[in-house]
C-alpha positions as CSV (number, residue, x, y, z in Angstrom):
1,X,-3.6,-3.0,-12.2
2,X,-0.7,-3.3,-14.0
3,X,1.0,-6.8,-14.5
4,X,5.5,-6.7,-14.6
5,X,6.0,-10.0,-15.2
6,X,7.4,-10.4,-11.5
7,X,4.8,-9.3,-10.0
8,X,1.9,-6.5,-10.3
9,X,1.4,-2.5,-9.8
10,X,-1.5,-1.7,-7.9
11,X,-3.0,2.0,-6.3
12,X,-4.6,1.2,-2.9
13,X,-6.9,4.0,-1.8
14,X,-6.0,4.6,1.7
15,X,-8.4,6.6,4.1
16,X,-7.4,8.3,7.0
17,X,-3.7,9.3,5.8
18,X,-3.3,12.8,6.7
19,X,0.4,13.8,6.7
20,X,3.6,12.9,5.2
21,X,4.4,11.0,8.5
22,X,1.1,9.0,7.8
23,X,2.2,8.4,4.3
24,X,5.5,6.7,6.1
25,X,4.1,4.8,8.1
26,X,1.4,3.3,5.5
27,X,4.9,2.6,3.6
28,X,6.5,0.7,6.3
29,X,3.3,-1.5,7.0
30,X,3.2,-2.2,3.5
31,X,6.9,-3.3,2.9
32,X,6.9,-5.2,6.2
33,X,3.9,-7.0,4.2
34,X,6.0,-7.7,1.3
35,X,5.5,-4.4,-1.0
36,X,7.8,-3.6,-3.3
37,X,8.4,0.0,-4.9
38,X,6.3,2.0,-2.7
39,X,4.8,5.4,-3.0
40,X,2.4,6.7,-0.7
41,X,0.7,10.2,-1.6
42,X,-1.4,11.2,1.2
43,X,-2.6,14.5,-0.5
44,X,-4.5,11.6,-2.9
45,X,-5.3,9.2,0.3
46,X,-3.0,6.4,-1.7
47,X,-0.3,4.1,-2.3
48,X,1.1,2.9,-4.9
49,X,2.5,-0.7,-4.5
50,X,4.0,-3.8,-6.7
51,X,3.3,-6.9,-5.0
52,X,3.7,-10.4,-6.5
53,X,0.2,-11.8,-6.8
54,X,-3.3,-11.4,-5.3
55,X,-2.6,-12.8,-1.9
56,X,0.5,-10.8,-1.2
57,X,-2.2,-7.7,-2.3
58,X,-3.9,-8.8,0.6
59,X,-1.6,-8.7,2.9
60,X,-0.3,-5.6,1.9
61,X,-4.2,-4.1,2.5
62,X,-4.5,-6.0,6.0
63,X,-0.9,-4.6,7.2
64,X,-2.3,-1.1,6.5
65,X,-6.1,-1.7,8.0
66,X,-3.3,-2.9,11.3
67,X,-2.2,0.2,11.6
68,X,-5.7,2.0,11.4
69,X,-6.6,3.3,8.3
70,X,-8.9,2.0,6.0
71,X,-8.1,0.7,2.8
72,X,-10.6,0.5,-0.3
């Protein structure tokens, strides 16, 4: 985990994405969730995010487990 001073970087292992539209829509949950700077790479099952602290991680992981996949 990387720390930018406004906030932190952070790769969230993501199971179940299996397409680029998965990767999307892992994306969206995450930005609705307060994720900034997203990149989601489902040939590695992950995303990478910046949120601002620990409890905006979280709800970037419990956005994505809403949508069904499993994040680790």
């Amino acid at each position: 985990m990387k720390d930018k001073g406004d906030g932190m970087e952070k790769t969230i292992k993501v199971k179940g994405m299996h397409c680029a539209s998965c990767g999307k829509l892992v994306e969206m949950a995450a930005k609705e969730a307060g994720g900034r700077m997203l990149s989601a790479d489902y040939n590695k099952s992950e995303i990478r995010v910046s949120v601002a602290d620990e409890k905006g991680l979280e709800a970037v992981k419990k956005a994505i487990g809403a949508e069904g996949y499993a994040v680790y």
